[in-house]
C-alpha positions in Angstrom: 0.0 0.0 0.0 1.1 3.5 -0.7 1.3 6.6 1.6 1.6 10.3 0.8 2.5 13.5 3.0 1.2 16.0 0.4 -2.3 17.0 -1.0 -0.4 17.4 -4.5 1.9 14.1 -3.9 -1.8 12.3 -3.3 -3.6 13.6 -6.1 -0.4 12.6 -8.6 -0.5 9.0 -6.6 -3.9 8.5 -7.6 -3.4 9.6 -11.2 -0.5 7.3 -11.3 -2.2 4.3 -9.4 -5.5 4.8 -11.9 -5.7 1.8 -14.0 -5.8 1.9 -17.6 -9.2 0.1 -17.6 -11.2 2.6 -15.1 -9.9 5.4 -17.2 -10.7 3.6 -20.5 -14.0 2.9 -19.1 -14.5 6.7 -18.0 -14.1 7.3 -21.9 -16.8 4.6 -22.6 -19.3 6.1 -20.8 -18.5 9.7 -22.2 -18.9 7.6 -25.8 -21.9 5.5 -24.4 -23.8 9.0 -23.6 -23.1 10.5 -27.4 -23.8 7.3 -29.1 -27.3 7.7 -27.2 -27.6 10.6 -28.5 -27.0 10.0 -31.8 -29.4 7.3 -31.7 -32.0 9.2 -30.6 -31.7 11.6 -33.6 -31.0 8.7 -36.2 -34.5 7.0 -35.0 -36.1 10.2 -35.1 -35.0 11.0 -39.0 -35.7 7.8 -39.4 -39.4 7.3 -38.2 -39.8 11.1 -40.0 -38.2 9.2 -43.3 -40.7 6.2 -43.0 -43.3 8.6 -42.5 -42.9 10.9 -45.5 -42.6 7.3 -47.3 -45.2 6.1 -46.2 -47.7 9.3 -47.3 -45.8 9.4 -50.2 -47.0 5.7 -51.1 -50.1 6.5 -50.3 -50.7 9.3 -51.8 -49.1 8.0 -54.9 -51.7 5.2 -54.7 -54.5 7.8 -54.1 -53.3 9.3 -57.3 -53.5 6.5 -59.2 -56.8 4.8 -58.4 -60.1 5.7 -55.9 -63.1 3.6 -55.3 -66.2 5.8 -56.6 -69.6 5.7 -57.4 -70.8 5.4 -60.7 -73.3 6.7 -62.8 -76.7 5.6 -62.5 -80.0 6.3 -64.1 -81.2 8.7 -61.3 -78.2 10.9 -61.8 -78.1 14.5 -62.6 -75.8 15.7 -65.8 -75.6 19.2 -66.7 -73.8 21.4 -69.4 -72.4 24.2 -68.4 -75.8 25.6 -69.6 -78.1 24.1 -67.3 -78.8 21.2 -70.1 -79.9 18.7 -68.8 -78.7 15.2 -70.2 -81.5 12.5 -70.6 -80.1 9.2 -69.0 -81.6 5.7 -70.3 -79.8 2.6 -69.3 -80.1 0.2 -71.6 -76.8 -2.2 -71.7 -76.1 -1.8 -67.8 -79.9 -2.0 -67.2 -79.1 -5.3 -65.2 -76.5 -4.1 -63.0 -79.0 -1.8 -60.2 -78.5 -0.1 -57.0 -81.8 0.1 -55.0 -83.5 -1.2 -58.2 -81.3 2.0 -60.1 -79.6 0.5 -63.0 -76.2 1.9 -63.7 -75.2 3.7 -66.7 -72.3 2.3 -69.2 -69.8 3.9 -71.6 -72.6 3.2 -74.7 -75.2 4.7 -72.8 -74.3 8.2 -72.3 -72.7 8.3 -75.4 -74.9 10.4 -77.7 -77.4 10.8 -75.2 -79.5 13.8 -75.8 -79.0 17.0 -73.5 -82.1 19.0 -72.8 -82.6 22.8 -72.0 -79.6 23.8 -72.8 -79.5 27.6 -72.8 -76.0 28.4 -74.7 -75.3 31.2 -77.3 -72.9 32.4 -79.6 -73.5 36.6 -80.0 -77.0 35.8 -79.2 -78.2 33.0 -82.0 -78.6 30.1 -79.8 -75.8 27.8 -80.3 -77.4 24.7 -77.4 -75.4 21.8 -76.8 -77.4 19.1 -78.0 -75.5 15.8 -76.9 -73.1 13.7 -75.4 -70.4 13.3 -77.7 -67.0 12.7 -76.7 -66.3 9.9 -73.6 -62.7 9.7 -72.4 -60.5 7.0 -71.0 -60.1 9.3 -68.1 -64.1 9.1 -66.8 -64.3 5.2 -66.9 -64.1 2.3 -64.3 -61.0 0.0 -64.9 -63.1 -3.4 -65.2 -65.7 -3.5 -67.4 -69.5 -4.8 -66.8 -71.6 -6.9 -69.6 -68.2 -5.6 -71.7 -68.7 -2.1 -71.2 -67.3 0.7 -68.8 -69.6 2.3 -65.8 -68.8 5.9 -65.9 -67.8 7.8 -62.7 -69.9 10.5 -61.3 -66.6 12.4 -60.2 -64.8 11.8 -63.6 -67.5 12.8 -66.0 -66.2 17.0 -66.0 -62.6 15.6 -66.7 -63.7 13.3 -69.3 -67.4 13.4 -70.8 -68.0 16.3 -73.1 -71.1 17.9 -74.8 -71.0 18.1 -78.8 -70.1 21.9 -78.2 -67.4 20.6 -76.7 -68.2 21.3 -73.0 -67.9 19.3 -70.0 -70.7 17.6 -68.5 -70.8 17.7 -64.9 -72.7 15.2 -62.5 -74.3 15.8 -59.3 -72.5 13.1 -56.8 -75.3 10.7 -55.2 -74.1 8.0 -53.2 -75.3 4.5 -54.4 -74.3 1.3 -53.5 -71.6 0.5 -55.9 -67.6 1.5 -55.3 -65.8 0.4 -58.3 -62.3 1.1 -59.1 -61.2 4.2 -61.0 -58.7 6.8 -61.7 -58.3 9.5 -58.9 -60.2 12.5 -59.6 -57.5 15.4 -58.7 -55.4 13.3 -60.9 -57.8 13.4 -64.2 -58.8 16.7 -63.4 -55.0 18.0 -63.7 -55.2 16.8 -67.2 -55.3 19.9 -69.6 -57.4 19.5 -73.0 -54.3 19.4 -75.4 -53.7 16.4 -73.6 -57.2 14.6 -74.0 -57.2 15.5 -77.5 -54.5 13.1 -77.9 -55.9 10.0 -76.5 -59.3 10.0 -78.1 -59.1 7.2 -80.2 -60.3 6.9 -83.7 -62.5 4.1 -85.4 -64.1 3.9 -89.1 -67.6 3.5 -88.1 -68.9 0.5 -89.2 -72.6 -0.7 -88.7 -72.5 -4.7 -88.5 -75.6 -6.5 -88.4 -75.6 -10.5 -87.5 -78.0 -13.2 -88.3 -78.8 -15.6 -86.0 -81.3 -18.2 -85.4 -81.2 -17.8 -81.5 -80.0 -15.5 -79.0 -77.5 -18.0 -77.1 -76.3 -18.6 -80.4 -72.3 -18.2 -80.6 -71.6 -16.7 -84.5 -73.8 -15.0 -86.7 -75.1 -17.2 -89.6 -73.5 -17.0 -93.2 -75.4 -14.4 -95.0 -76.1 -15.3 -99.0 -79.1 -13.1 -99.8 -80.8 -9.9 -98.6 -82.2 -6.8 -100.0 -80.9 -3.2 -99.2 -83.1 -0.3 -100.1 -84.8 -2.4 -102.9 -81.9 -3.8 -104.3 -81.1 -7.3 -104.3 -78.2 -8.4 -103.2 -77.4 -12.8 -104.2 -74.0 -14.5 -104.0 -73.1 -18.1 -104.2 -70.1 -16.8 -101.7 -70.6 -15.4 -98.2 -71.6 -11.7 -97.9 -69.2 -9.3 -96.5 -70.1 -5.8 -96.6 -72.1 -3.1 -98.4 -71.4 0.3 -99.2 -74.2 2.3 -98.6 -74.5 6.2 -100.1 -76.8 8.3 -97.6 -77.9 10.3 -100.8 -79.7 7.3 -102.0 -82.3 6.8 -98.5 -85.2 8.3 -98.1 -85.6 11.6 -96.7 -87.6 11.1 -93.6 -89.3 14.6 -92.3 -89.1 15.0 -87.9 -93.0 15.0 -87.8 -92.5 11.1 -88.9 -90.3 10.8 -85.3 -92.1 9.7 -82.4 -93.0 13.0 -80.5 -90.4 12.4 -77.5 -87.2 12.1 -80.0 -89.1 15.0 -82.0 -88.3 17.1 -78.6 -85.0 15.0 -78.0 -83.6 16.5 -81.8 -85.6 19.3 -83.0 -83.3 21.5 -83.3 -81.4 22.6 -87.3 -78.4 20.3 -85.8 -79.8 17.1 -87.4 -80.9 15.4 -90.4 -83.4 12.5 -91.1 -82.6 9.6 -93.3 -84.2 6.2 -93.7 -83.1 2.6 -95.4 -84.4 -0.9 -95.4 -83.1 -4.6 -95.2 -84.8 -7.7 -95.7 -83.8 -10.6 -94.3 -86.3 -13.4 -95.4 -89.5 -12.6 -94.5 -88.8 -9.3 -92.2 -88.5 -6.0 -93.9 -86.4 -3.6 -90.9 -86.2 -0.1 -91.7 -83.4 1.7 -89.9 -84.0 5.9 -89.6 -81.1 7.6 -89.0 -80.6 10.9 -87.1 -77.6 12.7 -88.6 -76.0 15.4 -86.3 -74.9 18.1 -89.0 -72.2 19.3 -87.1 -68.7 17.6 -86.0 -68.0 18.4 -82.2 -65.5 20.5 -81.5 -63.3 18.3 -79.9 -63.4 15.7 -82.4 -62.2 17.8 -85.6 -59.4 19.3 -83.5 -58.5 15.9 -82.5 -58.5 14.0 -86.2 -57.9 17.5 -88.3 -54.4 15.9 -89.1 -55.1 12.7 -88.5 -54.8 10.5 -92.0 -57.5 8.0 -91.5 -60.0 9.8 -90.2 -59.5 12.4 -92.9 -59.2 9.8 -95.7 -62.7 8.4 -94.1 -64.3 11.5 -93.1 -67.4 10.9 -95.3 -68.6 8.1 -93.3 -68.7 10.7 -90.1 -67.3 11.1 -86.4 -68.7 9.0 -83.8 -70.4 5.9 -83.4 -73.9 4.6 -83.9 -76.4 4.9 -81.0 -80.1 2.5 -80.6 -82.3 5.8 -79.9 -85.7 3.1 -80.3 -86.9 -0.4 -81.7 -90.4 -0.7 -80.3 -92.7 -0.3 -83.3 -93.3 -4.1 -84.7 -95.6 -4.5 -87.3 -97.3 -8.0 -88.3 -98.6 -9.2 -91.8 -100.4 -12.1 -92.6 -96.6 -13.5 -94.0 -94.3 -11.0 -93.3 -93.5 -8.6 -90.4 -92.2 -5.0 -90.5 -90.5 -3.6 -88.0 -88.5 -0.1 -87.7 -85.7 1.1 -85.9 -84.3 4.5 -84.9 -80.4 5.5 -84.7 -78.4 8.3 -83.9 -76.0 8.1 -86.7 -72.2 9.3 -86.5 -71.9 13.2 -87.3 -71.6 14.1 -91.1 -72.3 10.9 -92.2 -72.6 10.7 -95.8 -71.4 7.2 -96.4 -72.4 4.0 -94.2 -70.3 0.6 -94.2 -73.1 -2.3 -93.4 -70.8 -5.3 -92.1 -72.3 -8.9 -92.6 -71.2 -11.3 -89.7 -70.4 -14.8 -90.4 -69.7 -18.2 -89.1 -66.2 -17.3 -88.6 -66.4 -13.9 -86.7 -67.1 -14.7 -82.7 -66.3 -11.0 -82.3 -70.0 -11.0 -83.1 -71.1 -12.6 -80.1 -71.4 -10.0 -77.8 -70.6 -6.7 -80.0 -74.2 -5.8 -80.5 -76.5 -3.3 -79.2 -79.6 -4.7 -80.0 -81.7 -8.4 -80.4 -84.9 -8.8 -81.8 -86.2 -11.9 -81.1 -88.9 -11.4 -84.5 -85.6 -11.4 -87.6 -83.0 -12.3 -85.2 -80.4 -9.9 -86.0 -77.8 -8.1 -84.2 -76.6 -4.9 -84.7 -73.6 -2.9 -83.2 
């Protein structure tokens, strides 16, 4: 054991009798104490980092897809212009919400807008109906093979044939289905719709079959278009029709509610005929005499739509097919279309044996000729 006279001689015995381990361990816990510290601040960036992740994944997903309500029967579409767009579901008739059936893609296209009070240096200029769908205001699955269209979507993507958007008044139903975010379609300018409206040759198919479960059409050999027969030992494909050659059909000859529906200067009235054995259907065609906006910006420079602008923009709409008329050996029965804008030349497709793109591309049966038409 040591001894020490002096208060200085002490305090340089204990330095010198310190061991190396107590001082070393001195330094530890000064180490120990910062290392907690840093700790501390790296779990705090950390749990900060996770959570900025975390709302960014989120939010990234929110952007990207939402679960909303779609359009049903009972909704409320307006133009800008307090129109009023006339909803009747017809292909999503079987899909309801408190006995509401939804509306689909084929549906609100070309439905008629009502009231609409719009004007151009005061001659009325109304929007008259629903012309352009985008990708933007559909559902990602599809139902009886067509797209439910989103209440929230429709002023980002459904637009009048004055090129305005239509708006719908949300209404909760019981249906959440699976679309694009809202914010996102909404921060979509117009240059960039314009570029993703797609463009198709109208074509107006009509199938013959012997009974609605029926896969393909039948072969088609013989039938007669406006009074002209056409006969082939080989199967029928196609027949160019010129809309100069049909009848001339005056509005007072529409039914009085399509009278209101397109009485305004906008449209023109044409009528043909096909016969199909024993069943004479006439088809009257509503012609909307003006392109939408939209549409002609859209396909002004696009080559096939230009080198096929005489058989119009749009697509072909079942407007009514209730009148049936029966003879003692024949039966007559007529329908009603809204027909592509500016249509001045109609391609009539014949399905066939062959085609089971037929099956389901249709927007009408009649149990009466059995025919199909899309």
């Amino acid at each position: 054991m040591l001894h020490t006279n002096t208060k200085q001689s002490n305090t340089e015995s204990i330095d010198k009798i310190q061991p190396a381990d107590t001082r070393y361990t001195t330094i530890l816990n000064l180490a120990t104490q910062e290392s907690k510290e840093n700790e501390k601040a790296y779990r705090e960036e950390k749990a900060l980092l996770e959570s900025k992740a975390k709302d960014s994944k989120e939010n990234k997903e929110s952007i990207s897809t939402a679960f909303l309500c779609p359009v049903l029967e009972d909704n409320e579409l307006k133009c800008p212009h307090n129109g009023r767009v006339k909803l009747k579901s017809k292909k999503g008739k079987s899909f309801k919400s408190k006995d509401i059936p939804m509306i689909l893609e084929s549906d609100l296209l070309n439905a008629s807008i009502i009231g609409c009070t719009n004007n151009i240096a005061g001659v009325p200029t109304p929007c008259s109906l629903v012309s352009v769908i985008l990708p933007s205001a559909r559902a990602y699955k599809k139902y009886n093979d067509d797209y439910p269209i989103m209440q929230d979507l429709c002023v980002s993507g459904v637009l009048s044939d004055k090129g305005f958007p239509i708006t719908c008044k949300p209404k909760n139903n019981t249906f959440k289905i699976n679309a694009p975010n809202p914010t996102n379609s909404k921060e979509r300018d117009k240059d960039t719709k314009d570029l993703v409206i797609p463009y198709h040759k109208p074509t107006f198919t009509i199938c013959y079959k012997i009974d609605s479960l029926q896969k393909n059409s039948l072969n088609i050999y013989q039938c007669t278009i406006n009074h002209k027969e056409m006969k082939s030992h080989i199967i029928l494909q196609e027949y160019e029709l010129d809309m100069s050659e049909c009848k001339d059909i005056k509005k007072s000859d529409l039914p009085l509610s399509i009278q209101e529906d397109y009485k305004n200067k906008d449209f023109t009235y044409k009528a043909f005929s096909i016969v199909f054995d024993n069943h004479t259907r006439e088809y009257v065609c509503i012609i909307p005499t003006r392109i939408p906006k939209i549409l002609k910006k859209a396909f002004e420079e696009h080559k096939e739509a230009q080198e096929n602008k005489d058989y119009g923009y749009g697509a072909f709409t079942l407007i009514d097919d209730t009148y049936k008329e029966y003879k003692q050996e024949s039966i007559y029965s007529k329908e009603i279309w809204l027909m592509p804008a500016q249509c001045k030349k109609l391609t009539i497709e014949f399905g066939n044996e062959d085609r089971e793109d037929t099956q389901s591309n249709h927007n009408s049966y009649n149990t009466l000729s059995n025919i199909y038409v899309r």
